[in-house]
Residue, then its C-alpha position, 0 to 999 in steps of 0.5 A: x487531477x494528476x495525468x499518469x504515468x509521470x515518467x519512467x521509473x527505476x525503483x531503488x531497493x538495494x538489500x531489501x528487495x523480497x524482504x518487509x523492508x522492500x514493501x514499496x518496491x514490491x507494491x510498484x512492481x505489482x501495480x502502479x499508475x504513476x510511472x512505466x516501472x524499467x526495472x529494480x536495483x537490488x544487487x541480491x536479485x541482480x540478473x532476475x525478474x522482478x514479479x517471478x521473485x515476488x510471486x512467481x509471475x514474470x512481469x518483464x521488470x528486470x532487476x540489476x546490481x546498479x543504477x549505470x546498468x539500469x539506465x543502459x537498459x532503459x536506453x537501450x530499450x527506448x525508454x530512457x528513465x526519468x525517476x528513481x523511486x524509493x522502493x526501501x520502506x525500512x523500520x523508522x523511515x531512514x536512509x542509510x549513507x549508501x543509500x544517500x550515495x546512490x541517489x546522489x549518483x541518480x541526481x547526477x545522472x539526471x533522474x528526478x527523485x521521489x522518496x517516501x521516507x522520513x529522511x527528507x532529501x529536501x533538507x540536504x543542502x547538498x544534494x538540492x544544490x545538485x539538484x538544481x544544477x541538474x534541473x532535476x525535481x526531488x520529492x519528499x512524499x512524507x513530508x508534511x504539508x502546512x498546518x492550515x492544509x489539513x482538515x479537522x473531523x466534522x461528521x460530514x462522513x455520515x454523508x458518505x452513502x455507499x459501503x465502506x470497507x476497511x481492508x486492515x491486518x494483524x501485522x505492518x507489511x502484511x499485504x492490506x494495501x495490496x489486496x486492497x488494490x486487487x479487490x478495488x480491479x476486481x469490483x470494477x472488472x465485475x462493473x461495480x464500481x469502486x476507490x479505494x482510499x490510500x492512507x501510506x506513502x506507497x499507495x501515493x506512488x502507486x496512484x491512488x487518486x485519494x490518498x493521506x499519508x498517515x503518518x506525516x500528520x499531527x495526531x489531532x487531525x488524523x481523524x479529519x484528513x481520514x474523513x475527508x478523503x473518504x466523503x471526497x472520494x465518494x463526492x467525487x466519484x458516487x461509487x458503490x464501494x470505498x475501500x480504506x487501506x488499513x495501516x500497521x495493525x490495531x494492536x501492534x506496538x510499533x505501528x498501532x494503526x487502524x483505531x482512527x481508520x475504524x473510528x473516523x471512516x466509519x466502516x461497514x465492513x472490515x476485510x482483515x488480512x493475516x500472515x498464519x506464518x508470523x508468530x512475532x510482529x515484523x521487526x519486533x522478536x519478542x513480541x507476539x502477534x495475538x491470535x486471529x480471534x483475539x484481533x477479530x474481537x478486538x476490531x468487532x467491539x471497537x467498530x461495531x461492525x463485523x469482519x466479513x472475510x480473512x485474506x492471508x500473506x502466504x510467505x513462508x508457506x509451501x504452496x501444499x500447505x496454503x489450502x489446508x491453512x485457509x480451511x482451518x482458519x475458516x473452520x476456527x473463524x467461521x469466515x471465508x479466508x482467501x489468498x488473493x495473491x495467489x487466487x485472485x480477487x474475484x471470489x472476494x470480489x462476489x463477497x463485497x457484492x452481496x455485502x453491497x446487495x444485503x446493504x442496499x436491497x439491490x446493487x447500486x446502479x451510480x450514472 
């Protein structure tokens, strides 16, 4: 069990901050274990707080144009940084030559680099020169482990004896990871005791102590990693509620993911969470997003199972219109739509609840 947090952190995001593509160095400014955030390098918000960008909530996370600044500023508040983490998530997993700079600048300062990336700094033979010279550790959160690591799917998910709920969407970077992360703090706030299993490299960040990273591994053993961090999470911890991060959408065309999530980890229940504002798929103009009804059906028939709630993305949504919108898709959905974002979890939270009762009889009680 890793002891968190690792270090100090300064989180990369140059251009990219408050766009799809900075969707990492948003989940680390909401919330993470693994390090003491400093602040975020995105020359576009330079001068500006980090969670007042995001969401109109101050965090104390300042953002600045430049890594020198940042560590100015993390000396000069007596917390000198350790780590620079790739906030960057953009399409394809590469790094641009700028990019590469910047943190080849960051190794020559002495920061330790963590990228979730699919450019594995790891294979750059210069800058793992550097990196040694400066005594610096640098890790590729994609990179995949050795085959023989991995684990094939046994049915021992049938073991897995409290409810399961997967948290999935209609789009990539639509926000499942984080309100998988706000219902897990809710539940456990309400004394109900909850994981939640973590399927990307930024909930890996973030420190989800049960986390695969889906798309480092060979499609034959997708299903079994998925398994066994679900029965090892419930081995582990016997709690009443396992929330499994859904991953791209079911029927996006770039990132297809949620079949495995639903085939092998087996749900009770799915939370589906939507942005009303997106008519296209992120990053792909062209290519229309199908209707929410139309993506409910489509997870219900391959799952058996129900979607029991709508959670929604409010970008590009004025805050006059957010309550209107979740009321008309209650209306057209017949299910509960909430914005947990901007309300909280807690009604959510009460949901999952007596989705837990209804299963059980009574709320399971785990010593």
């Amino acid at each position: 069990m890793n002891h968190f947090p690792e270090g100090n952190a300064i989180v990369y995001c140059e251009e990219a901050f408050n766009t799809t593509n900075g969707k990492t160095a948003h989940g680390l400014v909401r919330y993470t274990e693994r390090y003491y955030i400093l602040s975020v390098i995105d020359s576009v918000y330079r001068g500006l707080d980090a969670g007042k960008v995001l969401d109109n909530k101050p965090t104390g996370i300042p953002i600045f144009s430049s890594l020198e600044i940042a560590l100015e500023d993390a000396a000069a508040r007596g917390k000198p940084a350790t780590h620079l983490v790739i906030g960057l998530a953009p399409d394809g997993g590469r790094l641009s030559q700028p990019a590469r700079d910047d943190i080849r600048e960051a190794i020559d300062f002495g920061l330790n680099i963590d990228c979730g990336l699919h450019d594995f700094l790891t294979e750059d033979s210069d800058l793992m020169e550097l990196a040694q010279k400066k005594g610096v550790v640098v890790r590729d959160i994609r990179k995949p482990l050795s085959r023989d690591q991995y684990h094939f799917f046994s049915g021992k998910i049938e073991q897995v004896d409290c409810l399961k709920i997967a948290v999935l969407g209609t789009d990539s970077a639509v926000g499942k990871r984080t309100t998988a992360w706000m219902l897990e703090q809710a539940l456990n706030n309400k004394n109900h005791s909850t994981v939640m299993v973590g399927t990307g490299q930024t909930a890996w960040l973030q420190g989800a102590r049960y986390c695969i990273i889906l798309d480092t591994l060979v499609n034959d053993f997708v299903s079994g990693e998925i398994e066994h961090a679900v029965w090892s999470a419930f081995k582990d911890c016997k709690p009443e509620v396992i929330l499994i991060e859904g991953q791209g959408s079911l029927l996006n065309p770039a990132y297809p993911g949620g079949f495995e999530i639903l085939a092998a980890g087996r749900p009770d229940a799915v939370i589906l969470q939507h942005a009303p504002a997106r008519k296209e798929y992120d990053g792909f103009p062209g290519y229309p997003i199908q209707s929410l009804d139309h993506q409910v059906k489509a997870i219900e028939i391959i799952s058996g199972r129900k979607v029991i709630a709508i959670t929604i993305n409010h970008e590009d949504l004025n805050s006059q219109e957010i309550s209107a919108i979740c009321k008309l898709i209650s209306s057209q959905t017949g299910l509960p739509v909430y914005d947990v974002l901007l309300n909280g979890a807690n009604e959510l939270a009460n949901l999952v609840i007596k989705h837990s009762k209804k299963r059980f009889g009574k709320t399971r009680i785990v010593a």
